[in-house]
GUVEX-12237 format. One record per residue: residue in three letters; x, y negated, z of N, C-alpha, C in turn. Coordinates in steps of 0.05 Angstrom, whole numbers, plus 5000, padded with zeros to 4 digits. Atoms other than C-alpha are relative to their C-alpha. Layout:
// GUVEX-12237
ALAXYZXYZXYZ ...
This chain:
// GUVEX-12237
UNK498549944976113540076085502949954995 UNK498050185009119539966049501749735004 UNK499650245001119839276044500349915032 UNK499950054968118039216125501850165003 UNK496249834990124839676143501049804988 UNK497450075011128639306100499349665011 UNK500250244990125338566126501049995031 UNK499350004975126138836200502849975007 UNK497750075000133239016184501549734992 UNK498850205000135738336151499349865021 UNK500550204983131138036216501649995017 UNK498150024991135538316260502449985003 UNK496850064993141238256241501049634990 UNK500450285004139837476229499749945024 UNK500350104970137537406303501650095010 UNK498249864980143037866332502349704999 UNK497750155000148837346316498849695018 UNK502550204994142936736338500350065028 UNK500949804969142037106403502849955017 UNK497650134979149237066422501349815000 UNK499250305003151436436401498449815013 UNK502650074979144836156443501950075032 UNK498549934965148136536512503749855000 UNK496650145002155936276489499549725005 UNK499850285008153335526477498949845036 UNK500050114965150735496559496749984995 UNK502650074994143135396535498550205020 UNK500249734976139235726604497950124984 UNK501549825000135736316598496949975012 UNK503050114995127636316602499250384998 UNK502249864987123736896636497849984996 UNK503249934991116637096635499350175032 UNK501249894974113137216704497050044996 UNK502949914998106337596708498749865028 UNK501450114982102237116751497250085005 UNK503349874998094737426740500050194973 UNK500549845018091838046709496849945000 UNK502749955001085138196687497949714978 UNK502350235017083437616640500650114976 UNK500549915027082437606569502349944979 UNK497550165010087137156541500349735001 UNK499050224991089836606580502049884977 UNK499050195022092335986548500849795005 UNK498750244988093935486606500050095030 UNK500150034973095635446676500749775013 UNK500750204986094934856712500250095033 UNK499950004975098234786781498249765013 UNK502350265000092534306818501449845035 UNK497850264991095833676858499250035028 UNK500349954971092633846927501850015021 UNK498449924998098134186943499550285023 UNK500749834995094634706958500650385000 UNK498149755005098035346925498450054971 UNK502449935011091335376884501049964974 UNK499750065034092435406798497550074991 UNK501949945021087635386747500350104978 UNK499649805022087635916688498149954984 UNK503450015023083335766625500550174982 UNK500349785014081936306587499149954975 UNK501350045028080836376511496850005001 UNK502550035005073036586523499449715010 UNK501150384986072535816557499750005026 UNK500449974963073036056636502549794999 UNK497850044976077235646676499550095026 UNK499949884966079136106736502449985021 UNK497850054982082036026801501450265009 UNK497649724985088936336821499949875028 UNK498950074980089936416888502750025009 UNK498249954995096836286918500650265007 UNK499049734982096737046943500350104968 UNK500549895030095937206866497950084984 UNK501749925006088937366859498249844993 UNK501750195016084137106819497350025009 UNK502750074987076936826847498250204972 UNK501949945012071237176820498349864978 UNK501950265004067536586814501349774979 UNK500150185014068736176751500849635004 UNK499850304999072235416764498049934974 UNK503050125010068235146709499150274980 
């Protein structure tokens, strides 16, 4: 337990100086947005060229499922 405190502390204070030299130098800032719940563990999304609204989500077990533009995910299995 030791060793992890004392690795967490040198981590941070290795990424703290990293962290603001990144926001000073102009590179943009990157967000996460929650687009679907309820899967397992997604691993792609695929907007599909229709231009429909429609994405495709493939999931670690091997589903690809459809998002709907409203945000909800089809029941029914794309493949």
């Amino acid at each position: 337990m030791k060793h992890f405190s004392l690795s967490l502390i040198i981590g941070l204070s290795v990424l703290g100086p990293t962290a603001e030299l990144a926001t000073l130098s102009g590179l943009p800032s990157v967000q996460l947005e929650l687009v679907a719940e309820g899967l397992n563990a997604s691993f792609f999304l695929v907007a599909l060229k229709d231009k429909s609204g429609h994405r495709i989500i493939g999931d670690q077990i091997g589903l690809a499922m459809v998002l709907m533009p409203d945000g909800k995910v089809l029941d029914t299995p794309f493949l």
